[in-house]
C-alpha positions in Angstrom: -27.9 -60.0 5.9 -24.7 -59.9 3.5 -26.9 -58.3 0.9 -27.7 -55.5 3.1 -24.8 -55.1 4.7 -22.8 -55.1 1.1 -25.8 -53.3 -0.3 -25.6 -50.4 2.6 -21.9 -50.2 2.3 -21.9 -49.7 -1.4 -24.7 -47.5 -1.7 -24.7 -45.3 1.8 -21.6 -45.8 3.7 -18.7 -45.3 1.1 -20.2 -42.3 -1.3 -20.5 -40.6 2.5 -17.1 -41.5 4.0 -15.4 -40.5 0.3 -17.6 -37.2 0.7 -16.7 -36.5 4.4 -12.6 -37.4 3.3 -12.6 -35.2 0.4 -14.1 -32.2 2.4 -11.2 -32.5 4.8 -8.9 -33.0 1.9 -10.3 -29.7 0.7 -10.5 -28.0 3.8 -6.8 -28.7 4.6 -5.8 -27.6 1.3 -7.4 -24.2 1.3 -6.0 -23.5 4.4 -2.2 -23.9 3.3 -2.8 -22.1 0.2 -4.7 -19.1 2.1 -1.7 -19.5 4.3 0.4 -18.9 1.4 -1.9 -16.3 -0.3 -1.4 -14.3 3.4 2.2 -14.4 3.1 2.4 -13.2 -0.3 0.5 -10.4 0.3 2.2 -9.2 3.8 5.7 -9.3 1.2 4.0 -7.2 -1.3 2.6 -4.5 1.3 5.6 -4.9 3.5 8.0 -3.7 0.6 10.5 -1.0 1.5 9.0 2.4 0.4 11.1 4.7 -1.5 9.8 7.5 0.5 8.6 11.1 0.1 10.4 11.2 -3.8 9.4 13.2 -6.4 7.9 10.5 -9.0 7.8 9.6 -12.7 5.3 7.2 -12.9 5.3 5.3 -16.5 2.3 2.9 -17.6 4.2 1.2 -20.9 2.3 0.3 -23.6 2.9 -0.1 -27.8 0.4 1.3 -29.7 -1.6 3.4 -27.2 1.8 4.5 -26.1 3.1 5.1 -22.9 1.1 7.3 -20.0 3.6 9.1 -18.0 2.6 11.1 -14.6 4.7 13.6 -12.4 3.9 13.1 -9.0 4.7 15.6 -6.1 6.5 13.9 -2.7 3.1 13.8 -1.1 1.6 11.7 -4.2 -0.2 14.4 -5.6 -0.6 14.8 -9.4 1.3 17.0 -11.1 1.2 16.4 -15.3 0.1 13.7 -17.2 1.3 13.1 -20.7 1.9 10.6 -23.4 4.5 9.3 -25.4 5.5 6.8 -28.4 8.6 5.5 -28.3 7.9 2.0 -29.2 6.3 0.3 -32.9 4.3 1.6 -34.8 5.1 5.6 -33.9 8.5 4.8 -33.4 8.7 8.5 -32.1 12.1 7.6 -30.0 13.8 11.2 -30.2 10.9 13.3 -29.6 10.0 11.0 -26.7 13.1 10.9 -25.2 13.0 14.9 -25.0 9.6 15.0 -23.5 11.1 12.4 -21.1 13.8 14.8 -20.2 12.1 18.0 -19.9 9.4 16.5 -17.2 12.7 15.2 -15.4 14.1 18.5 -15.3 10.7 20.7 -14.8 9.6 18.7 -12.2 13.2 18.0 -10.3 12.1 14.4 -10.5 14.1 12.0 -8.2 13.1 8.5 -9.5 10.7 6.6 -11.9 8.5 4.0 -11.6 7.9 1.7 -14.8 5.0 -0.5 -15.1 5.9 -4.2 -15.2 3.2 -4.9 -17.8 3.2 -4.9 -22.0 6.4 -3.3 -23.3 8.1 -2.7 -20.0 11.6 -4.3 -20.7 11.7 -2.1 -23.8 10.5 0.8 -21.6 13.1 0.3 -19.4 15.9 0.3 -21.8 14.9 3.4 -23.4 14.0 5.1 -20.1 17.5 4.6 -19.0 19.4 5.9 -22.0 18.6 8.9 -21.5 20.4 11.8 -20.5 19.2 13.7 -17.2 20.3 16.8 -15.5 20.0 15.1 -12.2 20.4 11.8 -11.2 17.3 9.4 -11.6 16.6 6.3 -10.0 14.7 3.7 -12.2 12.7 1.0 -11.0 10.2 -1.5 -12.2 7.0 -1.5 -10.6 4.6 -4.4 -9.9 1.3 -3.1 -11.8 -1.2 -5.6 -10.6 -4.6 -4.7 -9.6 -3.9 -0.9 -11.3 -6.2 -1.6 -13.7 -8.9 -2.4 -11.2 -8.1 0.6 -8.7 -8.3 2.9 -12.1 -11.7 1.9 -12.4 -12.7 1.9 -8.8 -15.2 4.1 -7.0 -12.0 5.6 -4.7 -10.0 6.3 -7.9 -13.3 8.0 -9.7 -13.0 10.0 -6.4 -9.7 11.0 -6.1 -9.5 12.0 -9.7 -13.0 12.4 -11.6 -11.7 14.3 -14.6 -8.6 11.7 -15.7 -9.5 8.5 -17.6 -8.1 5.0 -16.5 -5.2 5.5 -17.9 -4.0 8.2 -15.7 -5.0 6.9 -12.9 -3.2 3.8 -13.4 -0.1 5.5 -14.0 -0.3 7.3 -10.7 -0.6 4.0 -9.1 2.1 2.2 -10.4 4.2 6.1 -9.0 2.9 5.9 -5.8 3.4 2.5 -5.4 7.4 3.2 -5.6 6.7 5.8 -3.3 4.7 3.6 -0.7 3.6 0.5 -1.2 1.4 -0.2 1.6 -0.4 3.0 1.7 -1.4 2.2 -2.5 -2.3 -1.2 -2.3 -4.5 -0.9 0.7 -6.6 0.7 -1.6 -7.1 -2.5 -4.0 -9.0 -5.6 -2.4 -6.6 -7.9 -1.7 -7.3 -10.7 -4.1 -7.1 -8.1 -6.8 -3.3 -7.0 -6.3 -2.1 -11.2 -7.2 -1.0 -13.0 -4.4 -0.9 -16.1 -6.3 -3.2 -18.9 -8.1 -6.2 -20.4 -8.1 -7.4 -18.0 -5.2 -10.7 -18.6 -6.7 -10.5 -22.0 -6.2 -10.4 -21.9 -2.3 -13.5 -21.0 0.5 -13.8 -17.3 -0.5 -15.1 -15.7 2.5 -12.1 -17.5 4.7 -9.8 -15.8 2.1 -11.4 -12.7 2.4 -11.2 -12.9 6.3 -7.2 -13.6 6.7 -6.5 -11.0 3.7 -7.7 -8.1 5.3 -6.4 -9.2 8.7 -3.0 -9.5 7.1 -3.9 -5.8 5.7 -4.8 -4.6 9.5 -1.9 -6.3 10.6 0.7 -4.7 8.5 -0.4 -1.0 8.3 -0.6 -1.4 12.3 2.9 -2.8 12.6 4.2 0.3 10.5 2.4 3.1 11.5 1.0 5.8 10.0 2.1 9.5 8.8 -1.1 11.3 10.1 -0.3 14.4 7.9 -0.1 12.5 4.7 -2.3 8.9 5.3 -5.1 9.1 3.4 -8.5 8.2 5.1 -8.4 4.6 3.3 -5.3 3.7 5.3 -6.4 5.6 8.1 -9.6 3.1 7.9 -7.5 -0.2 8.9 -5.9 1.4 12.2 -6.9 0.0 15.2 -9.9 2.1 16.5 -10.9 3.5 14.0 -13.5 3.3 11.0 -14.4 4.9 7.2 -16.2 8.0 9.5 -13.3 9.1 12.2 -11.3 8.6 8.9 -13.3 10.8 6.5 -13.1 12.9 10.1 -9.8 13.4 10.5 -8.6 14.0 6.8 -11.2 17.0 7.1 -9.7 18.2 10.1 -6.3 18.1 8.4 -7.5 20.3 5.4 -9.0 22.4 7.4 -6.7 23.4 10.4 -3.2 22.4 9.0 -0.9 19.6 9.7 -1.6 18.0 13.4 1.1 19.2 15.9 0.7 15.9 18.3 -1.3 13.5 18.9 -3.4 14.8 21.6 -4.6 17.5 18.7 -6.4 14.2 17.4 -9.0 14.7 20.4 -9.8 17.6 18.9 -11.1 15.9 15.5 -15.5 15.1 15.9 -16.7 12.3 17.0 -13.2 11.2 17.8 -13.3 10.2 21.9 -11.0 9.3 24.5 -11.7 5.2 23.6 -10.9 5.4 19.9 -8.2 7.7 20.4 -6.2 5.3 23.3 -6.6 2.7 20.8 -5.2 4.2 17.7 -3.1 6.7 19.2 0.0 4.4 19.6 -0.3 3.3 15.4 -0.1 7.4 14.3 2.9 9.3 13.7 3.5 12.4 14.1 6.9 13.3 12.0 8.4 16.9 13.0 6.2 17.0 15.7 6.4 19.2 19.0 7.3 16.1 20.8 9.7 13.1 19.5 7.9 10.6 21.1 4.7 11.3 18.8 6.7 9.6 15.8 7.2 6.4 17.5 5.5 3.0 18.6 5.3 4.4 22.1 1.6 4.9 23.3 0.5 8.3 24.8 0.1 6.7 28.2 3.8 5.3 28.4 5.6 8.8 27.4 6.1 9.3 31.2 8.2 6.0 31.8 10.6 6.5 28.5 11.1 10.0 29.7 12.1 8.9 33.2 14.7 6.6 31.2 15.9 9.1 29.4 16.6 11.3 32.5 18.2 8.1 34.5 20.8 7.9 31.2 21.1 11.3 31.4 20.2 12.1 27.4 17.3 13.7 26.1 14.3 11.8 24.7 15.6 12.3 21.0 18.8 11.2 21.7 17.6 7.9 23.4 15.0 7.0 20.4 18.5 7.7 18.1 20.8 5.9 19.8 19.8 1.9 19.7 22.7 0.8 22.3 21.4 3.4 24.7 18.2 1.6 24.5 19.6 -1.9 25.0 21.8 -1.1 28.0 
């Protein structure tokens, strides 16, 4: 009996309870460090935009140079060019007059620097110049440009730039809007910290995107300007009412309200009462439409408005109005 009893302990009992402690070792771990993977990215894609900014957008480099971008205050490309300030070229003077000229030709309001190879150095020549305006200059975190440059949605917003280009107008519009770039990048791409390939992938996966759903939906979206890949995480909504409404947009002009979203195919009364209170309206005919305030609550903050005696605009101004 003590031979089996030692022999079944050695050989069954303890590989099986070591097994069954190191799983829950395991599983414990990869839940803090998803935890801390989640957090990292709701920082990164909760970063305070610059806003609607005429860009510079600058990937640095040495010997391929540097690819620099103008980008509109939607986002939209402008020029594309490159430059050699740094070693071997060493082509300082001529690039710091190209630098110039873009600044001035396209009234540009602030640039974004790649924080990548050569982007101290980038930097400190970018801000020795002399403008004709003032210019912002910021640093910009470039990871996971390379792999939106490459992507199938890049290919498709610009099929006749290379990589390089397209990385540049990432590492712009990421100054611009962070959230509304990187939503575009699979989360584990955009480096939210290590070993992420070290922990239960598909649970990763899972609290990623719900951290991405969860952050464009607590900020909103510009209607007029989202593109349909952000327009893909609000709530009710999918890739098709998406693809829908952006081809709505080009085709009939800027959305006056949100009730002009029932117009848009395939769009019903469900979807739209669920992502109706996530889409803004800015300029709109009514205030109310670029707010958190759902559709079906417009008749309650109005009735507020009239017992303070202010109009609608001046209650969603005035914060002390709305705490009394």
């Amino acid at each position: 009996m003590a031979t089996a009893v030692d022999d079944s302990f050695k050989r069954l009992l303890k590989p099986s309870i070591e097994t069954e402690f190191s799983n829950q070792s395991k599983a414990k771990a990869d839940e803090e460090a998803i935890r801390v993977f989640a957090e990292n990215l709701r920082q990164l894609l909760l970063a305070p935009p610059l806003g609607q900014k005429r860009v510079l957008g600058v990937d640095p480099g040495y010997r391929t140079g540097c690819k620099l971008v103008c980008l509109d205050a939607q986002g939209n490309l402008l020029h594309n060019e490159a430059i050699f300030p740094h070693p071997p070229q060493n082509e300082k003077g001529k690039a710091a007059a190209k630098v110039a000229q873009l600044v001035a030709t396209y009234a540009i309001d602030a640039i974004a620097i790649g924080n990548g190879t050569a982007s101290r150095e980038t930097e400190q020549f970018i801000t020795n110049i002399r403008y004709d305006r003032k210019v912002q200059v910021f640093v910009v975190s470039e990871n996971g440009a390379s792999i939106y440059s490459a992507s199938k949605i890049a290919r498709e917003e610009f099929p006749e730039y290379d990589v390089t280009v397209r990385g540049a107008v990432s590492i712009g519009r990421r100054l611009m809007d962070p959230l509304a770039e990187l939503v575009k990048i699979d989360p584990k791409s955009i480096g939210v910290g290590q070993y992420q390939h070290s922990v239960d992938q598909s649970k990763l996966r899972a609290r990623l995107v719900t951290v991405v759903e969860s952050c464009v939906n607590k900020v909103g979206v510009n209607i007029n300007t989202a593109s349909k890949h952000i327009l893909t995480y609000i709530s009710g909504l999918g890739p098709a009412l998406a693809e829908n409404i952006v081809a709505y947009r080009a085709a009939n002009g800027d959305f006056k309200d949100r009730k002009s979203l029932l117009k848009v195919p395939r769009l019903g009364a469900k979807a739209y009462e669920q992502a109706a209170g996530f889409l803004r309206v800015v300029g709109g005919r009514n205030p109310l439409d670029n707010s958190a305030v759902h559709p079906e609550s417009y008749a309650v903050v109005e009735r507020m408005a009239a017992d303070a005696g202010v109009t609608v605009e001046r209650l969603l101004a005035d914060k002390q109005l709305r705490s009394g």
